[in-house]
C-alpha positions as CSV (number, residue, x, y, z in Angstrom):
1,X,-12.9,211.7,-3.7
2,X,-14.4,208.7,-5.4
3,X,-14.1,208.9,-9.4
4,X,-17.2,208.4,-11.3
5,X,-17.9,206.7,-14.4
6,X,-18.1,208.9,-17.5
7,X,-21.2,210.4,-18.0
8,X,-23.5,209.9,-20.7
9,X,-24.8,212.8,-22.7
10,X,-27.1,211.6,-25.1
11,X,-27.2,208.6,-27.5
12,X,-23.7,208.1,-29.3
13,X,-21.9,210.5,-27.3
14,X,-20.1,210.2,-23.4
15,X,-18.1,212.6,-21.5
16,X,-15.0,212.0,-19.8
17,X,-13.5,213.6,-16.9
18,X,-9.7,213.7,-17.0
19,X,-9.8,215.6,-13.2
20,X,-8.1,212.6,-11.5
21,X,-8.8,212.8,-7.6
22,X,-7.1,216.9,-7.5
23,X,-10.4,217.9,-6.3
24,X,-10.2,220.2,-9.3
25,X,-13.1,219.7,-12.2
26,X,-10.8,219.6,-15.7
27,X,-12.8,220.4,-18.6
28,X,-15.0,218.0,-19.8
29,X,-14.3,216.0,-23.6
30,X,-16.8,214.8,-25.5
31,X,-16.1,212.0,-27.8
32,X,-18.3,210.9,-30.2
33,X,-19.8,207.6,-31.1
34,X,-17.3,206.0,-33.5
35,X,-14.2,207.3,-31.5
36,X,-15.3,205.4,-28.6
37,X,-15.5,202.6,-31.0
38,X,-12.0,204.0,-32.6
39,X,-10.2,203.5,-29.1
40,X,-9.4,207.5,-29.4
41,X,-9.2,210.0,-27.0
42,X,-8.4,207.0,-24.3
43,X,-5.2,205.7,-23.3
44,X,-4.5,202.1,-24.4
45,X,-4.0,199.3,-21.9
46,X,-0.5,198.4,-21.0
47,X,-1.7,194.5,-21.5
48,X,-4.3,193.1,-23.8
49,X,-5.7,189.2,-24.3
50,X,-4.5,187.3,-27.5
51,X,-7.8,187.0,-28.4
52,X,-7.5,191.0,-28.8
53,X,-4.2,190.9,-31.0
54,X,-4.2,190.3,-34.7
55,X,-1.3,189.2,-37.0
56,X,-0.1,191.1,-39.4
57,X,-1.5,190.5,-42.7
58,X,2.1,191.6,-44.4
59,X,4.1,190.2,-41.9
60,X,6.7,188.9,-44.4
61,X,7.7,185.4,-42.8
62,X,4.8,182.6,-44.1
63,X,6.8,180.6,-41.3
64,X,7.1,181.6,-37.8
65,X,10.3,179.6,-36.8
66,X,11.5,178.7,-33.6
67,X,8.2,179.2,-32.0
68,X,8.9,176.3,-29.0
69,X,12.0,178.2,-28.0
70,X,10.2,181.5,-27.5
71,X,7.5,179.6,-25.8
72,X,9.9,178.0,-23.5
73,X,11.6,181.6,-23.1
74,X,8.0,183.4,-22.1
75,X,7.2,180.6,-19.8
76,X,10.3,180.8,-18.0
77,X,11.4,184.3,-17.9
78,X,7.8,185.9,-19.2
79,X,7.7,188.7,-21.5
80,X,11.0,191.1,-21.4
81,X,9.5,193.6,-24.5
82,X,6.3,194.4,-25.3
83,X,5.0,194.0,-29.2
84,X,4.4,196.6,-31.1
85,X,1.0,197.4,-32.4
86,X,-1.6,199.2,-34.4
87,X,-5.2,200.0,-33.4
88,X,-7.5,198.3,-35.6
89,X,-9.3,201.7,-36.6
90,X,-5.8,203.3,-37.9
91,X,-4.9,199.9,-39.7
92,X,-8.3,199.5,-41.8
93,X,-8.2,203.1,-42.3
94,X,-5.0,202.3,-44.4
95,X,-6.1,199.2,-45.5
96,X,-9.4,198.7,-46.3
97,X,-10.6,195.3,-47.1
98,X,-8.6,193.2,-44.1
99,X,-11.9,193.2,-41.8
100,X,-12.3,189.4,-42.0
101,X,-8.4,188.8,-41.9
102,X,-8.4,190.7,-38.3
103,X,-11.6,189.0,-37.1
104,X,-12.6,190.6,-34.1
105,X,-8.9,192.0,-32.9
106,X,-8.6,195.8,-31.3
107,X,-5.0,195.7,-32.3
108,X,-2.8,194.4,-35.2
109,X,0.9,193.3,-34.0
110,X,3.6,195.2,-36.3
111,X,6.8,193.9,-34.8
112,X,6.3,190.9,-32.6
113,X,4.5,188.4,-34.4
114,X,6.3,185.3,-33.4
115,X,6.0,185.9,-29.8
116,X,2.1,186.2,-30.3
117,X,2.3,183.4,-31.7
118,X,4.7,181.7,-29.0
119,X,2.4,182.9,-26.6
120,X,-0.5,181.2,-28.0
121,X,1.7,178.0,-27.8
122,X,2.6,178.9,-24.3
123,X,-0.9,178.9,-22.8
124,X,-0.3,182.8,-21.9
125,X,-3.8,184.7,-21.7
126,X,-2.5,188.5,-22.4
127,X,0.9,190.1,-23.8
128,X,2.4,193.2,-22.6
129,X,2.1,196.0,-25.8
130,X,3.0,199.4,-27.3
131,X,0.4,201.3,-29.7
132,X,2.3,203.0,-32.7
133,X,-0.7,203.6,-35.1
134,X,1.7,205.6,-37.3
135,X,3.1,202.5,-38.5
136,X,-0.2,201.9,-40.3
137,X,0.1,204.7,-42.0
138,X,0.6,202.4,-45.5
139,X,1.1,199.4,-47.3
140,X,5.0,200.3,-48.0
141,X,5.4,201.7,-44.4
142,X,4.0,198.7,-42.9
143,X,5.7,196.4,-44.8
144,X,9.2,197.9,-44.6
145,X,8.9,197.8,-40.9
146,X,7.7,194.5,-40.3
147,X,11.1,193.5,-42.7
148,X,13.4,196.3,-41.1
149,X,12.6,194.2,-38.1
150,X,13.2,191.1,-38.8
151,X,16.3,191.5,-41.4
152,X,18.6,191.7,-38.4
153,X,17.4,188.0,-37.0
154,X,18.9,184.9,-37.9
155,X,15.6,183.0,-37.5
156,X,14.5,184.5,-40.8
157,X,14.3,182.0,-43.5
158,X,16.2,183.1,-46.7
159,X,13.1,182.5,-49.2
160,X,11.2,184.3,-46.9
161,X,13.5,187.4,-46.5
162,X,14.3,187.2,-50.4
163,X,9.8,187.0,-50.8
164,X,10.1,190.3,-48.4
165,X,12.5,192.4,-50.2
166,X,11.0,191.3,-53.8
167,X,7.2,192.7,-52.8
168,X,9.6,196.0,-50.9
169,X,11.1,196.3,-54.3
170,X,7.5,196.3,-56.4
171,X,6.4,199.1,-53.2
172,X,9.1,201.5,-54.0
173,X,9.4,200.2,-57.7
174,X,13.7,199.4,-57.4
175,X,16.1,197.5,-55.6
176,X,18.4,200.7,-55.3
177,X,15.7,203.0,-53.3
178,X,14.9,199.5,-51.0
179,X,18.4,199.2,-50.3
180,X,19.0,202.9,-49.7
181,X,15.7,202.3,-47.3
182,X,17.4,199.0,-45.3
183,X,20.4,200.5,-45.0
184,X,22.1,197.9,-47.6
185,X,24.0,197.8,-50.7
186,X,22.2,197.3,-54.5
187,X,24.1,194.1,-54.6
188,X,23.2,193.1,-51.3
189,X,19.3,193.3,-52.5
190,X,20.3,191.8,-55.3
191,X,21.9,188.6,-54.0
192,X,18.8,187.6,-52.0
193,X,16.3,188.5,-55.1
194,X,18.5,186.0,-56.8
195,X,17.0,183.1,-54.8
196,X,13.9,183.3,-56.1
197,X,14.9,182.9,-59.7
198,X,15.7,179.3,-58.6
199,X,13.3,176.4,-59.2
200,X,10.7,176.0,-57.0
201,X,12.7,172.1,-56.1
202,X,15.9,174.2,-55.3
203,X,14.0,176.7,-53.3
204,X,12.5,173.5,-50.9
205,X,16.3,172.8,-51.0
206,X,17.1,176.0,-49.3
207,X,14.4,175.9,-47.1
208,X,15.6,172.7,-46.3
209,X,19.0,173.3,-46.1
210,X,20.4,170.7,-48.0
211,X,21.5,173.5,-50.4
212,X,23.6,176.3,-49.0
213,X,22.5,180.1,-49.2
214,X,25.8,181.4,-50.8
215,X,26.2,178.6,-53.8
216,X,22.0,178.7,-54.3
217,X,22.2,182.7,-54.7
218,X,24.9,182.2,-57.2
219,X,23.0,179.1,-59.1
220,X,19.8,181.5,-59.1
221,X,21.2,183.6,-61.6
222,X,21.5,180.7,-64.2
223,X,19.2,179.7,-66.4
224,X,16.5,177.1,-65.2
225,X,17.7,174.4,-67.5
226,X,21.7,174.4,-65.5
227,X,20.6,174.9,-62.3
228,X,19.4,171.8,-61.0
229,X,23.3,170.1,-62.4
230,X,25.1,172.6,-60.3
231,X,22.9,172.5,-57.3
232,X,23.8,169.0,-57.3
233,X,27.4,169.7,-57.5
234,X,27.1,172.2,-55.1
235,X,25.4,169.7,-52.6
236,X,27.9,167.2,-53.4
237,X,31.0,169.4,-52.9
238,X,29.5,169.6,-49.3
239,X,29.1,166.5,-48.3
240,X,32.4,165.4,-50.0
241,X,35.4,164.7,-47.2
242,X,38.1,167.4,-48.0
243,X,41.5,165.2,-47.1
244,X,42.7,162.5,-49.9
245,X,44.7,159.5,-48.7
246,X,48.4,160.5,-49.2
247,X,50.9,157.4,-49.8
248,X,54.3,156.5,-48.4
249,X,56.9,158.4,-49.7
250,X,59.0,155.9,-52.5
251,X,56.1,154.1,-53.8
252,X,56.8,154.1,-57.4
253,X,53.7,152.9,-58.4
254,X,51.8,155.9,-57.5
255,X,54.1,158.2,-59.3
256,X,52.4,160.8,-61.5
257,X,52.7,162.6,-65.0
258,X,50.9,165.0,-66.3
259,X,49.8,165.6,-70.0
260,X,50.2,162.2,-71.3
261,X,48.2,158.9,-71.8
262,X,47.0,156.2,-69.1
263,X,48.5,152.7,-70.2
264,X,47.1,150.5,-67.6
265,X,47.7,146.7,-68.0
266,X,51.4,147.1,-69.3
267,X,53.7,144.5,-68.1
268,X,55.2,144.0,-64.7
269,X,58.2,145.7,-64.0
270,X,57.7,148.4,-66.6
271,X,57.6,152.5,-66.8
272,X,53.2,152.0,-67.0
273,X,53.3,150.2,-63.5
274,X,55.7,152.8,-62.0
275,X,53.8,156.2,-63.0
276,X,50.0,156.7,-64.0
277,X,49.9,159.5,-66.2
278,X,46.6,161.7,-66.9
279,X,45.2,164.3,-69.0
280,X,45.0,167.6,-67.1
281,X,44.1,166.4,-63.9
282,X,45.4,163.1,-62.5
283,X,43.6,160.1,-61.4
284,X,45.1,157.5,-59.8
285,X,43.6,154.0,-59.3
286,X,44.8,153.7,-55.9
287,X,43.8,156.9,-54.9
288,X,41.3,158.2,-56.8
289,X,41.0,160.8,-54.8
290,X,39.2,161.4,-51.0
291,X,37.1,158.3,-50.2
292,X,33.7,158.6,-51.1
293,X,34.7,161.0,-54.0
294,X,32.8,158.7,-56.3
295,X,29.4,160.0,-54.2
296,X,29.7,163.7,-54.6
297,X,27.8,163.3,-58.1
298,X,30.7,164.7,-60.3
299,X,32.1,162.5,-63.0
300,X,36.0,162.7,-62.7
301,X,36.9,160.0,-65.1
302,X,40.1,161.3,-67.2
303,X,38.8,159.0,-69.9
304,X,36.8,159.8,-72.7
305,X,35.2,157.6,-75.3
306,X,37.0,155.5,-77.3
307,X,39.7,155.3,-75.0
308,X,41.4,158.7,-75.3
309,X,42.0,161.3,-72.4
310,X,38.6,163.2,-71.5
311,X,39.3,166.7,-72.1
312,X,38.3,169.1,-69.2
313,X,35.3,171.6,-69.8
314,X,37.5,174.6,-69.0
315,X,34.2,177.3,-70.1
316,X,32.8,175.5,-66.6
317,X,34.5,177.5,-63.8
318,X,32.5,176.4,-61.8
319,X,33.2,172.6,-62.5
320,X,36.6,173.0,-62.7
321,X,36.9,174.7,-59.2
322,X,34.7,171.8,-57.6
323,X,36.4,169.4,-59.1
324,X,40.4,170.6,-57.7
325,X,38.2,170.8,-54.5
326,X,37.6,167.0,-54.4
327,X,40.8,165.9,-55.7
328,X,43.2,168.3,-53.8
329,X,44.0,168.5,-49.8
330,X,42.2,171.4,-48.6
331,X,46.1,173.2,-47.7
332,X,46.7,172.2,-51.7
333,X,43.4,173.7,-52.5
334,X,44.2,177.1,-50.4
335,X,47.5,177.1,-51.6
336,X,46.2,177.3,-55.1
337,X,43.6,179.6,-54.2
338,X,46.1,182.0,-53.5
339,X,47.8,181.9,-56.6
340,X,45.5,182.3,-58.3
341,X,44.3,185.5,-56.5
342,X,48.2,186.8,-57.3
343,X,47.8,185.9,-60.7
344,X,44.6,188.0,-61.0
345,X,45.7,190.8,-59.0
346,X,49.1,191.3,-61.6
347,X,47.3,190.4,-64.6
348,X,43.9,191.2,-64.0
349,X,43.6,194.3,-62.0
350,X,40.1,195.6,-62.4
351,X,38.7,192.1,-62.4
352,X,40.5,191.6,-59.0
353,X,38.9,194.9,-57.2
354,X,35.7,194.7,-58.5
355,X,36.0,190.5,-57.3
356,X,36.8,192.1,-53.5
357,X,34.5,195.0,-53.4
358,X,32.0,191.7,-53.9
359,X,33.5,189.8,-51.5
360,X,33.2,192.4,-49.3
361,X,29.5,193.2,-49.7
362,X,28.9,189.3,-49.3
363,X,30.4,189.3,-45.8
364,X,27.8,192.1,-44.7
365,X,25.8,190.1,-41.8
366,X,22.3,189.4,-43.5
């Protein structure tokens, strides 16, 4: 039994016939004008052409990265999930206004974004999809699950996640209901919202990643004025080699004291040859530390003006902690990092659990 085309009632309407080839007529459904238009009432295609797919205007990556790898991936292995999608009808419905941002696309993309995009750059002509048009339901909804998709992959820039949670937060008006929503912590929210309090030159740093994620969350909550001194530090500590030069054991000359005076140019033979003595933290002139420690950007003379011993800014933890970290071994360095952790955890108790319930949070995967 040969199917026939719908049938025509009258101007703006059609009938369908959902019989199939059963031989049995099923009760015909009229659909009006603008649900034809609409796509409802008919099943969607399992594939559609790009040129029918649409970004999403709230996607929240402004970068699609890694877009030649999924191109590569498509052309070789070809599309392994389909993207999810929105009929244009149920998308404008919610969000009046984007008619010029979808151009002429039947479908906005929710969740797969980067491999329309890959797919573009891969010469592909149609992409496998799946039409969810309660995800257009709102602005919030929409958002939220273009981010609850993407928080999971590592190909998400930080700024960009950070720019994602920050416009989730003004949706649902506080970081504590957006990380009950994600399925996070407050102070996980909060670490990431913390990168966009740094300057817009230390957020092209991050992007960049010249400056780390962890240091730039914590120099985010500084005022403008410090944070471009400590992202240098920061940097610095980096790129800084860990391991100092250590000298034969029995070489007098590289003895050290602690607490007293450099006397440099004393005469030959005597106790200011045989041991170089600092204030605080000890310098020596043959081994002034790792090599290249004079790059990392930090000043670590011990000497002050006029001559005398330069005291150390101990209300600068952080300075303080970079600077053991360039002049120490890194097992030195642990070592110390140890005690001091005992010395917190006798002396200190409640500043020591409420430093490794943040530990903690900070070693949730992002």
């Amino acid at each position: 039994m040969t199917r026939s085309k719908p049938q025509r009632v009258t101007r703006g309407f059609s009938v369908d016939d959902d019989g199939g080839d059963t031989g049995t007529p099923a009760p015909r459904r009229i659909r009006t004008r603008q649900q034809i238009i609409n796509g409802e009432g008919k099943r969607p295609p399992a594939k559609v052409e790009l040129a029918l797919l649409a970004h999403n205007p709230y996607n929240p990556r402004e970068e699609l990265t890694n877009i030649e790898e999924t191109a590569d991936s498509l052309r070789a292995k070809g599309q392994i999930q389909p993207v999810t999608v929105a009929r244009r009808a149920a998308f404008l419905t919610a969000h009046p206004g984007q008619e010029d941002t979808l151009g002429e696309a039947e479908y906005v993309v929710i969740d797969g974004n980067r491999r329309l995009a890959a797919a573009h750059l891969a010469g592909l002509e149609e992409l496998r999809i799946d039409v969810n048009d309660d995800l257009a339901a709102s602005a919030a909804d929409l958002l939220e699950s273009a981010l609850i998709a993407n928080i999971h992959r590592e190909d998400v820039a930080p700024i960009d996640q950070a720019k994602a949670i920050q416009e989730l937060t003004q949706v649902h008006g506080s970081q504590g209901e957006v990380a009950r929503r994600l399925g996070k912590t407050p102070a996980w929210v909060s670490q990431r919202l913390a990168l966009l309090e740094l300057t817009p030159e230390l957020q092209e740093k991050v992007e960049a990643g010249e400056l780390k994620v962890e240091p730039a969350r914590r120099i985010g909550r500084l005022p403008k004025e410090e944070q471009q001194a400590e992202a240098e530090m920061a940097i610095s500590a980096v790129k800084a080699p860990r391991q100092r030069r250590r000298n034969p054991a029995g070489e007098a000359s590289d003895a050290l004291a602690v607490n007293a005076v450099d006397t440099p140019g004393g005469p030959a033979g005597s106790d200011s040859d045989a041991t170089e003595t600092v204030n605080a933290v000890n310098t020596s002139v043959q081994d002034a530390g790792p090599v290249g420690a004079a790059d990392t950007g930090m000043d670590t003379s011990t000497q002050g003006e006029g001559g005398q011993p330069r005291r150390l800014p101990y209300d600068d933890a952080f300075y303080i902690v970079q600077h053991l970290h360039v002049k120490m071994t890194t097992e030195n360095f642990v070592q110390g990092a140890r005690f001091w952790m005992d010395v917190l955890r006798q002396q200190h108790p409640d500043a020591y659990g409420a430093l490794l319930q943040e530990l903690s949070q900070q070693e949730q995967p992002a």
